[in-house]
C-alpha positions as CSV (number, residue, x, y, z in Angstrom):
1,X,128.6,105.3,63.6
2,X,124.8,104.6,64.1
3,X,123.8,104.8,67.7
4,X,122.7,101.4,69.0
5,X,118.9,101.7,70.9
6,X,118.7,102.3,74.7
7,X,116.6,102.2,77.2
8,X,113.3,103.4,76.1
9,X,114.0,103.1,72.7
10,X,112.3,101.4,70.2
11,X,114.3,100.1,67.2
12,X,113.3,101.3,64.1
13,X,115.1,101.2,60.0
14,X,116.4,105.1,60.8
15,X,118.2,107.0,63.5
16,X,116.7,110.6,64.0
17,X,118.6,113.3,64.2
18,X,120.8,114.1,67.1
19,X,118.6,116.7,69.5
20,X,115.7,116.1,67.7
21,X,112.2,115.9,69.3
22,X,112.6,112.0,68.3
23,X,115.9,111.2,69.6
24,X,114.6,113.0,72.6
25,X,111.9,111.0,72.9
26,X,113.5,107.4,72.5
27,X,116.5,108.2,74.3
28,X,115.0,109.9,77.3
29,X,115.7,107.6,79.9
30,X,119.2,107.4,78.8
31,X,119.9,111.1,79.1
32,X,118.2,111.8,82.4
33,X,120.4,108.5,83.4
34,X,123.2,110.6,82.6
35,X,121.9,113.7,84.5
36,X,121.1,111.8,87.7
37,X,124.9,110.1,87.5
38,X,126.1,114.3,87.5
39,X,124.7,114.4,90.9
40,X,125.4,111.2,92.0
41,X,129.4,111.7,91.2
42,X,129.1,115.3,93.0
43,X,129.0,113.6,96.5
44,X,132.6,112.2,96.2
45,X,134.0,115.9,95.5
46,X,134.2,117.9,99.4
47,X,133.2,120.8,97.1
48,X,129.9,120.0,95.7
49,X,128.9,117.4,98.3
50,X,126.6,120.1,100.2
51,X,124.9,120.7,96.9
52,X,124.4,116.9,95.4
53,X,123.2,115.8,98.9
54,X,120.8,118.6,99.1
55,X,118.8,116.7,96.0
56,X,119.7,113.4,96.6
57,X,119.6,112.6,100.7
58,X,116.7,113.9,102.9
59,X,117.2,117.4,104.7
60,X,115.8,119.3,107.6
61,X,116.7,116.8,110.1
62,X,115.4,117.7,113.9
63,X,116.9,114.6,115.9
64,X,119.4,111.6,115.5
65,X,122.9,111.2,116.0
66,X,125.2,108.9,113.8
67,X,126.3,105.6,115.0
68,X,129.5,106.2,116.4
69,X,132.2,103.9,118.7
70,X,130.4,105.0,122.0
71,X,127.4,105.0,120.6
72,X,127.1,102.5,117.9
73,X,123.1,102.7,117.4
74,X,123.0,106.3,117.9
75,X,119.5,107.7,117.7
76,X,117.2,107.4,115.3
77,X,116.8,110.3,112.2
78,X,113.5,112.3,112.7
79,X,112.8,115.1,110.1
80,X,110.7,118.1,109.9
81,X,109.2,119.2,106.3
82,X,111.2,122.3,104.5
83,X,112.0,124.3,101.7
84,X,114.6,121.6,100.6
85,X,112.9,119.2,100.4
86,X,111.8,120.2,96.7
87,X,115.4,119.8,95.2
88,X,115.2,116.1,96.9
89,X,111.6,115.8,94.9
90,X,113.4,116.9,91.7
91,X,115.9,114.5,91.6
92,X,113.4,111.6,92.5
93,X,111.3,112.7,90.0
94,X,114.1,112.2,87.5
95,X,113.9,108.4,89.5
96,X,110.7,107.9,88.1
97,X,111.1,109.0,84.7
98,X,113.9,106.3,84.3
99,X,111.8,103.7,86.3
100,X,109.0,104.1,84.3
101,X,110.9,103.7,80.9
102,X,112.4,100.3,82.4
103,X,108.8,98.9,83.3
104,X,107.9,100.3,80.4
105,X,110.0,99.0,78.1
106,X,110.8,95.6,80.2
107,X,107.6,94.2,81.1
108,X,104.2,96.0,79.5
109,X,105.6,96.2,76.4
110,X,106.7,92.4,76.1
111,X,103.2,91.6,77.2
112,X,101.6,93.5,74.8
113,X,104.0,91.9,72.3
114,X,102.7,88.2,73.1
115,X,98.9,89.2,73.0
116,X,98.3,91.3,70.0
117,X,96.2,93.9,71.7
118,X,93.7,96.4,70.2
119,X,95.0,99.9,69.8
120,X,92.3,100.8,72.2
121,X,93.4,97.7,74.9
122,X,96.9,98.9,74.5
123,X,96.4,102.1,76.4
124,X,94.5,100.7,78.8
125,X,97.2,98.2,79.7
126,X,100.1,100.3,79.5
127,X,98.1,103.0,81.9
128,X,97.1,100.7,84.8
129,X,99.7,99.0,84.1
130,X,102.4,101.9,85.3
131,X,99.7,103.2,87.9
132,X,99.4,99.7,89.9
133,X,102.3,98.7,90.4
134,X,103.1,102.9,92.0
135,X,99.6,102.3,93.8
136,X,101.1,98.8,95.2
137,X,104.6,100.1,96.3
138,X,103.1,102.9,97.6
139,X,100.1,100.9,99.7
140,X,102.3,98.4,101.3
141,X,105.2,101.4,101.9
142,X,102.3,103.3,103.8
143,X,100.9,100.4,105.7
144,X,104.5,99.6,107.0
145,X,105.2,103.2,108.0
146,X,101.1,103.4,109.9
147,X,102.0,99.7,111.5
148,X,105.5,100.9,112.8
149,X,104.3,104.4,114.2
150,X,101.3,102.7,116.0
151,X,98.9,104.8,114.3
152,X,96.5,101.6,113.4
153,X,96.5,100.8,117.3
154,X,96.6,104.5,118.4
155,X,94.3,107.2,116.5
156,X,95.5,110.1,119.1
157,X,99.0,110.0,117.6
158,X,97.2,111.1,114.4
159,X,96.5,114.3,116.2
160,X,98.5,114.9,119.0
161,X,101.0,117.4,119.7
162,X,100.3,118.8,116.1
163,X,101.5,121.0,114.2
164,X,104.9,120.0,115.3
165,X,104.9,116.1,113.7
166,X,108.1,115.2,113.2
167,X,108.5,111.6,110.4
168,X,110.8,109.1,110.5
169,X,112.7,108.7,107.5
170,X,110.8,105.9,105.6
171,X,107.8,108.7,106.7
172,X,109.0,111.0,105.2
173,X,110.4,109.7,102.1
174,X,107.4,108.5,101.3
175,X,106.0,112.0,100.9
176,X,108.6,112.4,98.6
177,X,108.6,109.8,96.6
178,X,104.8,110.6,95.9
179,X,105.3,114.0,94.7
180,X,108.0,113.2,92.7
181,X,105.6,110.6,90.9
182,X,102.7,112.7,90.5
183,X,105.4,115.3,88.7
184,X,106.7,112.9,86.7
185,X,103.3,112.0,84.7
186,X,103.9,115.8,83.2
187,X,107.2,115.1,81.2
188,X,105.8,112.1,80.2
189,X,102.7,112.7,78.3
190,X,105.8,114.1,75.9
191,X,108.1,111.0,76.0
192,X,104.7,108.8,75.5
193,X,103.4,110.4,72.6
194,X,100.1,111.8,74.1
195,X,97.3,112.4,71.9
196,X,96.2,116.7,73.0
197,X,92.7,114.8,73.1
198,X,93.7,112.3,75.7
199,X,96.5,115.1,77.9
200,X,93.2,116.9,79.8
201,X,92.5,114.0,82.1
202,X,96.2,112.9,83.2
203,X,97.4,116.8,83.8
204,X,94.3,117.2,85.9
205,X,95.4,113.6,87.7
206,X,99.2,115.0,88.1
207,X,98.1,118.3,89.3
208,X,95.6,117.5,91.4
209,X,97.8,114.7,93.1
210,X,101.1,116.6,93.7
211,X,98.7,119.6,95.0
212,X,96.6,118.0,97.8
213,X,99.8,115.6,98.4
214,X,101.9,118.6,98.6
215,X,99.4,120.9,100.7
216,X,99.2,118.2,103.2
217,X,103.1,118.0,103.7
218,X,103.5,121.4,104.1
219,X,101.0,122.5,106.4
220,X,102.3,119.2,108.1
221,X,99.0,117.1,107.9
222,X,101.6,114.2,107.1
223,X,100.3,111.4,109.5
224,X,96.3,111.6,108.8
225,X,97.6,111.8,105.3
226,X,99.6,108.9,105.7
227,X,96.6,107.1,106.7
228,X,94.2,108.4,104.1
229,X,96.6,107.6,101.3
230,X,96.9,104.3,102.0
231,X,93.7,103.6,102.5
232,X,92.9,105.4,99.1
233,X,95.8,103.8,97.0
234,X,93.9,100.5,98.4
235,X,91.3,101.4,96.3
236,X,92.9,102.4,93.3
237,X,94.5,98.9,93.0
238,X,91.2,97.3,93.1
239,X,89.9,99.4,90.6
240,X,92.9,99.3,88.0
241,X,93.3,95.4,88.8
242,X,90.1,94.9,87.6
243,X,90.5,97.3,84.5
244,X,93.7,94.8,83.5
245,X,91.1,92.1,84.0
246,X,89.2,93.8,81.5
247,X,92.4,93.6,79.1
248,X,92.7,90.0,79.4
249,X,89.3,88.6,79.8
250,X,88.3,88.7,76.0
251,X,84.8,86.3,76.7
252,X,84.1,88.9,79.7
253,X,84.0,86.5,82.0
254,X,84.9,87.9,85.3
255,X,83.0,91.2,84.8
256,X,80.2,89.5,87.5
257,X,82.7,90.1,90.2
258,X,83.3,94.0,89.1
259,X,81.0,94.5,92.1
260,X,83.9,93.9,94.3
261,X,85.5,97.2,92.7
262,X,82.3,98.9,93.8
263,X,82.1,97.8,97.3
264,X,86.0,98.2,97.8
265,X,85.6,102.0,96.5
266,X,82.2,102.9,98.9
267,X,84.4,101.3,102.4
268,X,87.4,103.1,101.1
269,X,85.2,106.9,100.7
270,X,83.6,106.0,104.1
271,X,86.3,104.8,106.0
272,X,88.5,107.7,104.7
273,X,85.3,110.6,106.0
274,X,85.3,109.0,109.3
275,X,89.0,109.6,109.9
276,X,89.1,112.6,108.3
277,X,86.3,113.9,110.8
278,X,88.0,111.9,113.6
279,X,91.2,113.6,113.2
280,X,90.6,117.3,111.6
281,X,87.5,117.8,113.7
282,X,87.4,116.2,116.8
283,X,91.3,116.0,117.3
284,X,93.0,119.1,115.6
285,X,90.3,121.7,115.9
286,X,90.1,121.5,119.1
287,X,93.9,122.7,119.5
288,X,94.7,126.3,118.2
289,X,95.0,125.6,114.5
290,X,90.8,125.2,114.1
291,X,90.9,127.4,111.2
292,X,93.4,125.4,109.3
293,X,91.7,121.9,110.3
294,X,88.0,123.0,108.8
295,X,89.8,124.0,105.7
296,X,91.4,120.8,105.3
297,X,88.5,119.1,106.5
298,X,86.3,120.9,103.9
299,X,88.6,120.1,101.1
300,X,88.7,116.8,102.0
301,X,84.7,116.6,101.9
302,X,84.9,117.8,98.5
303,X,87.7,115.6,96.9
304,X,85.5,113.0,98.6
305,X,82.7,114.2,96.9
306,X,83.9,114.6,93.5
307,X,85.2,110.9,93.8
308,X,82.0,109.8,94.6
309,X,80.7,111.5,91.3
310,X,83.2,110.6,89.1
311,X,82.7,107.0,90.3
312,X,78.8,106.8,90.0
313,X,79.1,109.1,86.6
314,X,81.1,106.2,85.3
315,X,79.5,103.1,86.6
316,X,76.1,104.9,85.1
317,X,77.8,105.2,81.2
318,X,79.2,101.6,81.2
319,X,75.5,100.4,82.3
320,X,74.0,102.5,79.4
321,X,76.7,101.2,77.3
322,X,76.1,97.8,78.4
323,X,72.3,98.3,77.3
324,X,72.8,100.1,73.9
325,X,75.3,97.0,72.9
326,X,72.7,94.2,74.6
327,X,70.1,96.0,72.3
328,X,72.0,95.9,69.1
329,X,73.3,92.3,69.7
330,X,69.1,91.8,69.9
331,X,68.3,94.0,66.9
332,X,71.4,91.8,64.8
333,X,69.9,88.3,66.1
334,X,66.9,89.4,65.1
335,X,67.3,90.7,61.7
336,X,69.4,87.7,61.0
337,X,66.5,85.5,61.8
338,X,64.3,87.6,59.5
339,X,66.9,87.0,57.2
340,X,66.5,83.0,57.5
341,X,63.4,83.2,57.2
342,X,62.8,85.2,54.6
343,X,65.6,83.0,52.8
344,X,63.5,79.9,53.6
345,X,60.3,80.8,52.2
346,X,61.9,82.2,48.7
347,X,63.2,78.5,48.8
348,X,60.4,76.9,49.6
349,X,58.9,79.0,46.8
350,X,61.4,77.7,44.2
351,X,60.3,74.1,44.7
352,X,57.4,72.4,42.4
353,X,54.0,72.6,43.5
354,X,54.0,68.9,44.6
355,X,57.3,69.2,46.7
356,X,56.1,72.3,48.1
357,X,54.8,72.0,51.6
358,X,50.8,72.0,52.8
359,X,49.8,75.3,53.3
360,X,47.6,75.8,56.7
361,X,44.3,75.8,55.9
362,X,41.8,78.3,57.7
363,X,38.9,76.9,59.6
364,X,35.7,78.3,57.9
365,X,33.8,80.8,60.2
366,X,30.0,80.0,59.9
């Protein structure tokens, strides 16, 4: 019996082999579906509850109590950062994998059905495609967690009392959920098909993500991360919303307003140094842990700084490619009037002498 497509899968005239890199690959999100149910079921067994909930629900809880008949709003769950918490990222990251396939599969891929995209238009569509709708959930996910905590009315809280920060639970499973994304990009250059010419850029984007994410969790930097995330995920949509534009806008007419891109990037880079040194310098290094806030603060300068690069690096190639295409549209108009012309005379050449036009006549120099 021929298996019938799933999720992720694109139809073709032959089934692959069972186990085979291809079946892998088109039935991926099917099989890790099937893995994520295995801990899903072990919560209703008394016997492997403790170990399901360990990946699925969110551990090293300091505070709360659950609702009960006395109490029926009990207290609400505060939670430390913990050793843990890295089977919960695990199974999320699982999460992702199958949500990715589903946007993937239910939405870029019927859009790039309709418009009959370039090879080249494709990728770009399918990758800010998958990154801005993560960069939206996770902006308006932080901006809900910095409103409700008061951060946005109180910078102190960003520094106060630290290292011992405890998160709420949206807090701290947005942490989670962001490391569990930046993991997933790994596995994925495999189901996606890769190119080993196009892998370099999105490890170094998944490595570098889950490490500085992962750093700041741990060494419990979480709210001034918060903060910073959002702030830089604001960015990132701006810049990926206008790199769909890009997709869609075939006469290039809304590349005038690319500036906006620009100036969004330069308020997100400032506003994110002036926190940074607000909080890491001014707020935590004045506390005992001075040695562990200049090192954060110093890696912050330099991610900072390397954005900055990367962002003037790029804005300087698309001007120079701007120029070199500008300058061969020139050189084609003008060849193709020399072309006309040239075309013209031999025509004009062709004719009789009487039909032939009155050549200019050259004043005599005396």
């Amino acid at each position: 019996m021929a298996i019938k497509p799933g999720l992720g899968r694109k139809t073709g005239s032959k089934n692959p082999p069972i186990l085979s890199h291809e079946f892998v690959i088109q039935n991926h999100a099917d099989i890790i579906s099937c893995i994520t149910m295995i801990f899903v079921v072990g919560l209703m067994d008394e016997t492997t509850s403790p170990f399901a909930s360990a990946f699925i629900s969110l551990n090293h809880n300091v505070t709360g109590e659950i609702p009960t008949r006395e109490n029926p709003l009990g207290k609400p769950f505060t939670y430390m950062a913990g050793i843990k918490d890295y089977c919960t990222v695990f199974f999320y990251t699982l999460t992702c994998i199958i949500m990715h396939a589903v946007l993937q599969e239910f939405v870029l891929d019927k859009i790039s059905k309709k418009l009959h995209l370039s090879k080249f238009k494709l990728g770009m569509l399918n990758e800010s495609g998958q990154l801005i709708a993560f960069y939206l959930l996770a902006f308006f996910w932080g901006a809900n967690v910095v409103l409700n905590e008061g951060y946005f009315f109180k910078l102190s809280l960003l520094w106060d009392d630290f290292p011992n920060h405890s998160m709420t639970f949206l807090h701290k499973f947005f942490f989670v959920i962001l490391m569990a994304y930046y993991l997933h990009m790994l596995p994925e250059l495999y189901f996606q098909k890769v190119k080993k010419e196009d892998q370099q850029p999105k490890i170094i984007h998944s490595i570098s993500g889950f490490s500085v994410i992962c750093l700041a969790y741990t060494l419990n930097f979480q709210r001034v991360a918060l903060v910073l995330l959002t702030l830089h995920y604001l960015g990132e949509i701006v810049a990926h919303a206008f790199q769909l534009i890009s997709v869609f806008d075939r006469n290039e007419k809304y590349t005038k307003f690319s500036i906006i891109n620009s100036a969004v990037f330069v308020f997100v880079r400032f506003a994110t140094l002036v926190l940074g040194v607000l909080t890491l310098y001014y707020g935590i290094a004045n506390t005992d842990f001075k040695v562990r806030a200049f090192l954060a603060l110093v890696g912050l300068m330099v991610l900072q700084g390397y954005l900055f690069f990367s962002f003037i690096t790029e804005q300087l190639r698309i001007k120079r490619e701007s120029k070199r295409e500008a300058n061969k549209l020139a050189s084609q108009v003008k060849k193709s009037k020399a072309a006309k012309e040239k075309a013209k005379r031999k025509k004009e050449s062709d004719l009789p002498e009487a039909d032939q036009p009155p050549r200019p006549v050259k004043p005599k120099v005396k």
